[in-house]
C-alpha positions as CSV (number, residue, x, y, z in Angstrom):
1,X,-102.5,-1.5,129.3
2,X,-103.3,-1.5,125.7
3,X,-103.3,-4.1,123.2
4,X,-102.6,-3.4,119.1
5,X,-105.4,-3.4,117.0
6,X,-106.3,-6.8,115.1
7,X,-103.6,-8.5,117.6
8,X,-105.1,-11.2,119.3
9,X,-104.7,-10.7,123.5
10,X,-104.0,-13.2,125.6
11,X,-106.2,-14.8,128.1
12,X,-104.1,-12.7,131.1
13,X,-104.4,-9.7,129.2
14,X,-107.7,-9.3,129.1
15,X,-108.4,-10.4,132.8
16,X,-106.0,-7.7,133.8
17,X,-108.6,-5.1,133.0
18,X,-111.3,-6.6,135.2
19,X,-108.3,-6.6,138.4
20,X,-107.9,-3.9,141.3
21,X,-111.5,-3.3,140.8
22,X,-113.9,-4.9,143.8
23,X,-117.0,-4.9,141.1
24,X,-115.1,-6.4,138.3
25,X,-112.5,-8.8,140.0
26,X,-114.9,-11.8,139.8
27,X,-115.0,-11.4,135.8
28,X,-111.3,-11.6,136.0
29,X,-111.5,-14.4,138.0
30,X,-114.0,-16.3,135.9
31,X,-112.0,-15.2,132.3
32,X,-108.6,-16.6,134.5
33,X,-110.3,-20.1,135.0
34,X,-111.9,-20.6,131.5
35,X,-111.9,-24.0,131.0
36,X,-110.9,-25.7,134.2
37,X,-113.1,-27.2,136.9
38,X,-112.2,-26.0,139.6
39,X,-114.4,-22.1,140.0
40,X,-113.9,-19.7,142.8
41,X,-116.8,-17.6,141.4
42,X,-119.4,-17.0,143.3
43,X,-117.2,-19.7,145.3
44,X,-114.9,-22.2,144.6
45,X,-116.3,-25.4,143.7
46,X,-115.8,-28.1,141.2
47,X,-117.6,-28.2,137.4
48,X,-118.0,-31.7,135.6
49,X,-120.7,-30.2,133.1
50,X,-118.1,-29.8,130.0
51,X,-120.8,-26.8,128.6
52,X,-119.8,-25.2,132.0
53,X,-116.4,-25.6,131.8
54,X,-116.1,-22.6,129.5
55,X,-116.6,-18.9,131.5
56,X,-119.0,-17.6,128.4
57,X,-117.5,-14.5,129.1
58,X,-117.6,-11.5,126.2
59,X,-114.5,-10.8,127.0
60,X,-112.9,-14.2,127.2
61,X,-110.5,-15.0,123.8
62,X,-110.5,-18.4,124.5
63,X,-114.8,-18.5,124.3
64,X,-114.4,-15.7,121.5
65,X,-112.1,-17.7,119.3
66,X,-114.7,-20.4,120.0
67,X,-117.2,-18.2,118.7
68,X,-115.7,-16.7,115.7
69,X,-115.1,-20.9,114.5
70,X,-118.6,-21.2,114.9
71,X,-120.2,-18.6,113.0
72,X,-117.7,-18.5,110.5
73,X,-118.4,-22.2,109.7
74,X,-122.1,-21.5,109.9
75,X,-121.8,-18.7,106.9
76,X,-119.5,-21.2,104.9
77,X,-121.9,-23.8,105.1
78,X,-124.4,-21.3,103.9
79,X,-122.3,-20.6,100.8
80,X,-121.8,-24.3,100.4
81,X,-125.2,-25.7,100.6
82,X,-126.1,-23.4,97.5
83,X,-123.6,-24.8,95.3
84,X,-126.0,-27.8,95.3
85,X,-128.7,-25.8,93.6
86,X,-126.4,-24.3,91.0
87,X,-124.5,-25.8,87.5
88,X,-120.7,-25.9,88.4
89,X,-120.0,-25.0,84.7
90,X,-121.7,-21.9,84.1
91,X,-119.9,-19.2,86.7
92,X,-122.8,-16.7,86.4
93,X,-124.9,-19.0,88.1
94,X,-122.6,-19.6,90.9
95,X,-123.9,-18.3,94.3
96,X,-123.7,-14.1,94.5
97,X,-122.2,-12.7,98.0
98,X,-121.5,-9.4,99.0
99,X,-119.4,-7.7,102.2
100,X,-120.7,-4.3,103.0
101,X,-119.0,-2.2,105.7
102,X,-121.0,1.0,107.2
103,X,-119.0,2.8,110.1
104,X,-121.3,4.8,112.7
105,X,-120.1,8.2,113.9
106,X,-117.0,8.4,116.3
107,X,-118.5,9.3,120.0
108,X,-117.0,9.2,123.5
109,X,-117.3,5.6,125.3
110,X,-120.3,6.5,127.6
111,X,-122.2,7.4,124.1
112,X,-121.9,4.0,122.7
113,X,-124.7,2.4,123.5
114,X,-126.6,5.7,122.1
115,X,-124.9,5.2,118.9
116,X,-125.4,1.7,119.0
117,X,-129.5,1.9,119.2
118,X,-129.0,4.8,116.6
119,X,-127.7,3.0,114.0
120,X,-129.4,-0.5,114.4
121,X,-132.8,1.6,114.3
122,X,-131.8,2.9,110.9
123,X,-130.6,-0.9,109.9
124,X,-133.7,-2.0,110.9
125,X,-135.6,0.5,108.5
126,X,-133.5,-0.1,106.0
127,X,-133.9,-4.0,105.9
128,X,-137.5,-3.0,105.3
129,X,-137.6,-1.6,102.7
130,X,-138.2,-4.2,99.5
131,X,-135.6,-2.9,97.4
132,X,-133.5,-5.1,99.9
133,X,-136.1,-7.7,100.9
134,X,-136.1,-8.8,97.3
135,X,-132.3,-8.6,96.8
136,X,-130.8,-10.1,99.3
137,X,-131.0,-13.6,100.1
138,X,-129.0,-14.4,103.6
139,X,-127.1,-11.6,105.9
140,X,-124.8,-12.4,108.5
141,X,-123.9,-8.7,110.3
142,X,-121.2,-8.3,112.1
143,X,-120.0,-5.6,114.5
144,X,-116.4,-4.1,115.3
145,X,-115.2,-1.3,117.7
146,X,-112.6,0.7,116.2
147,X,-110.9,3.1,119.3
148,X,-109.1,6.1,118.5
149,X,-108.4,9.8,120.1
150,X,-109.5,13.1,119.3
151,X,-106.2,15.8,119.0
152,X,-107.0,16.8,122.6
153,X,-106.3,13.1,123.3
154,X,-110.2,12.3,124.3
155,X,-110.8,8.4,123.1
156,X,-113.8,7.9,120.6
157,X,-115.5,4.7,119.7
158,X,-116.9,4.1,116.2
159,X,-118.9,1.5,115.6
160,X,-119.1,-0.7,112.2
161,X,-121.0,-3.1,110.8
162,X,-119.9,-5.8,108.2
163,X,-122.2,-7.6,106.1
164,X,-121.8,-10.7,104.5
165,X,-124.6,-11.1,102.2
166,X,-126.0,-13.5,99.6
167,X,-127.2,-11.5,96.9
168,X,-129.5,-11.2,94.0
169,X,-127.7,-10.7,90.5
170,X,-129.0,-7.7,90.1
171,X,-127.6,-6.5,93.4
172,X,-124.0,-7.4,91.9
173,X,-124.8,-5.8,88.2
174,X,-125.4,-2.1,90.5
175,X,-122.2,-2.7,92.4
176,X,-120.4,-3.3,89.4
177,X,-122.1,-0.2,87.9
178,X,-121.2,2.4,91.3
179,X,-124.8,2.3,91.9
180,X,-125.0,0.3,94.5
181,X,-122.7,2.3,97.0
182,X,-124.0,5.6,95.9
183,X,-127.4,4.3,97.2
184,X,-126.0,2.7,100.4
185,X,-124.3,6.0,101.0
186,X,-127.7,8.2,100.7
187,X,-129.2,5.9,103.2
188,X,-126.8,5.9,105.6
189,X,-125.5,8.3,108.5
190,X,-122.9,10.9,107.7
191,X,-120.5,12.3,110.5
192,X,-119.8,15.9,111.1
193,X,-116.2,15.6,110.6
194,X,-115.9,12.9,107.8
195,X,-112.1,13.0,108.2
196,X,-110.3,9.8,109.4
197,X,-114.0,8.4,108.9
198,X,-114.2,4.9,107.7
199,X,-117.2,5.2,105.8
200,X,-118.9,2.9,103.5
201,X,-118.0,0.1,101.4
202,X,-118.7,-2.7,99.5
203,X,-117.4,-5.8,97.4
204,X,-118.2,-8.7,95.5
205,X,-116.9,-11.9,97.6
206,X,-115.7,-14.5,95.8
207,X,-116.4,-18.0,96.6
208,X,-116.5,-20.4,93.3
209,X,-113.8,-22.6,94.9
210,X,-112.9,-23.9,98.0
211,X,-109.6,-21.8,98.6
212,X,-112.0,-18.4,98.1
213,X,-113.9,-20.2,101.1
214,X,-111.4,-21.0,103.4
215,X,-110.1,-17.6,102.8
216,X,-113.3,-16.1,103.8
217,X,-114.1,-18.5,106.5
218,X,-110.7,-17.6,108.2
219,X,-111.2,-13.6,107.8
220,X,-114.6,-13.7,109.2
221,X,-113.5,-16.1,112.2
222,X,-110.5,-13.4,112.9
223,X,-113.2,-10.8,112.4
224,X,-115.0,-11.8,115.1
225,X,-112.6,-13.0,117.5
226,X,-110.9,-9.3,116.9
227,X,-114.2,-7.4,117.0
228,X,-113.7,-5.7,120.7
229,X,-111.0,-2.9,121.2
230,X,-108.6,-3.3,124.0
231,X,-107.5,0.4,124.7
232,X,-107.0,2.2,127.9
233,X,-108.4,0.3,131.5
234,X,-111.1,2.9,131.8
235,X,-111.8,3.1,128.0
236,X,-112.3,-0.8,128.0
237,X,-114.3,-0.9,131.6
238,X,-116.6,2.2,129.7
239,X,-117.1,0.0,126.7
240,X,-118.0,-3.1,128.1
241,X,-120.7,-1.5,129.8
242,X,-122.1,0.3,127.3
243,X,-122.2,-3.5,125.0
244,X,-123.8,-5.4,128.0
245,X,-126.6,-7.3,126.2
246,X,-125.6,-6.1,122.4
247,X,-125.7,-8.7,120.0
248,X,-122.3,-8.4,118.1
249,X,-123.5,-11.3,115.5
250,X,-127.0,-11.1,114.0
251,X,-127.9,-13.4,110.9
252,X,-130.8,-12.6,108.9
253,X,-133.2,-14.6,105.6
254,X,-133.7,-17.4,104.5
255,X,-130.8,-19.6,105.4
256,X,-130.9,-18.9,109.4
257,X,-131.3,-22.5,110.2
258,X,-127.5,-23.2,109.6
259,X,-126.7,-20.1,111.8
260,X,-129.0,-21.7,114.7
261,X,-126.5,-23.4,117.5
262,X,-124.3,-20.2,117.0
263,X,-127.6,-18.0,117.5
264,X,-128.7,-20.1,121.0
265,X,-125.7,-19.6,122.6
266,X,-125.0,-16.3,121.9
267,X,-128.5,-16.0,123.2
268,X,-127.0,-17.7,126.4
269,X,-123.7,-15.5,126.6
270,X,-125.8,-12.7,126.6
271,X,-127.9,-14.5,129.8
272,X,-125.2,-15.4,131.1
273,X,-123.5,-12.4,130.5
274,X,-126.5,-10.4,132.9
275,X,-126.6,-13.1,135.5
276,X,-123.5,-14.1,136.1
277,X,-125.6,-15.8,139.2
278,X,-125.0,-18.8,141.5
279,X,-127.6,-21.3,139.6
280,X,-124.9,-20.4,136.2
281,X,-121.7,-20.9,138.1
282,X,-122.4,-22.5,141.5
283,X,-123.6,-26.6,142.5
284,X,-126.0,-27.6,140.6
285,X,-127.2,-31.2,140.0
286,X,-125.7,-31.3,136.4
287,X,-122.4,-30.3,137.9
């Protein structure tokens, strides 16, 4: 089975990978019951908690869609709450935001997590540096997994990271100048084989009124919910192995505290998502 890119799989879908498979037919099982209160994982018994209703799954669309609402209202409020600082009638003092997409290297599925601590090493040094430090204000990072083949049909991951960042002025003079990408490109990785390669980007956002919001708000809740690749059974399996304890929304600076609930319980997921243990899903006195 595989699902088309950006389309949005159904709950049965996605459990259909985890099936046939004695060490993943529980996560089936648990994705399958999302939401109801009666669980057959590690047993069947009843739920009453409503926070345990949901499976907390990665996988799960239901609990993705859920999460993509959340962080995507986090950011707007983010954008909102600086409006209050700033004089409606002079647009150059309106907030300043900024989506920047870097795509890793294409590499098999078992490679990913390689990549993966690759790449958010060279993130890391980047953020370092002052030159963005000073410049950018609030980050909320996202990451996607783009699946395609290689001509002797192997399947390659490639990782990429979106940015949606609240900026300096200068920061938007440089873009507006081709300086700005020319230096992001410098810093960042370049593949072998460049062709096909996503590469890097980067935009001004605009947000001065509340339709640029809701448009934003919507693409980075689809962003989100769409960020995992549903390709081949073995493809998928490889993949969600290799992500096991990623973090696939990070939020950085000096507005974090809006991006808090969000932050706890992806911290939970990913808990959750290495427990998957009696005391999360069995009787238990809050149940």
């Amino acid at each position: 089975m595989e699902i088309k890119p950006n389309q949005l799989p159904t709950v049965a879908e996605v459990a259909a990978y985890f099936q046939g498979n004695e060490s993943t037919n529980y996560q089936a099982r648990m994705i399958l019951e999302c939401g109801q209160n009666v669980k057959t994982y590690p047993f069947e018994h009843a739920v009453t908690n409503p926070y345990l209703l949901a499976c907390h799954h990665r996988f799960c669309p239901d609990c993705q869609r859920m999460r993509g609402q959340n962080w995507a209202s986090a950011l707007r409020s983010a954008i909102s709450s600086e409006f209050t600082h700033t004089s409606k009638s002079d647009p150059r003092l309106f907030p300043n935001w900024m989506a920047i997409t870097l795509a890793g290297v294409p590499c098999a599925p078992l490679d990913l997590r390689k990549q993966l601590e690759t790449l958010l090493e060279q993130l890391s040094i980047a953020g370092a540096q002052g030159f963005w430090r000073n410049n950018v204000r609030t980050t909320l990072r996202l990451l996607r997994l783009d699946v395609n083949q290689t001509k002797d049909g192997r399947p390659r991951v490639t990782p990429v990271f979106t940015f949606f960042m609240g900026v300096s002025r200068h920061l938007i003079n440089l873009q507006a100048q081709g300086k700005l990408i020319q230096r992001i490109k410098r810093e960042w990785v370049q593949p072998a084989d460049p062709d096909n390669w996503a590469g890097v980007q980067s935009c001004v956002i605009p947000t001065a009124t509340i339709q640029d919001q809701n448009a934003l708000q919507t693409k980075v809740s689809r962003m989100i919910e769409t960020c995992c690749p549903y390709a081949d059974n073995q493809t998928f399996l490889y993949i969600v192995e290799e992500l096991r304890g990623v973090k696939t929304m990070a939020v950085y600076g000096t507005q974090r505290n809006v991006f808090l609930p969000s932050r706890i319980s992806q911290a939970d997921d990913l808990r959750y998502e290495r427990e998957y243990s009696v005391s999360r899903h069995g009787p238990h006195p809050s149940c």
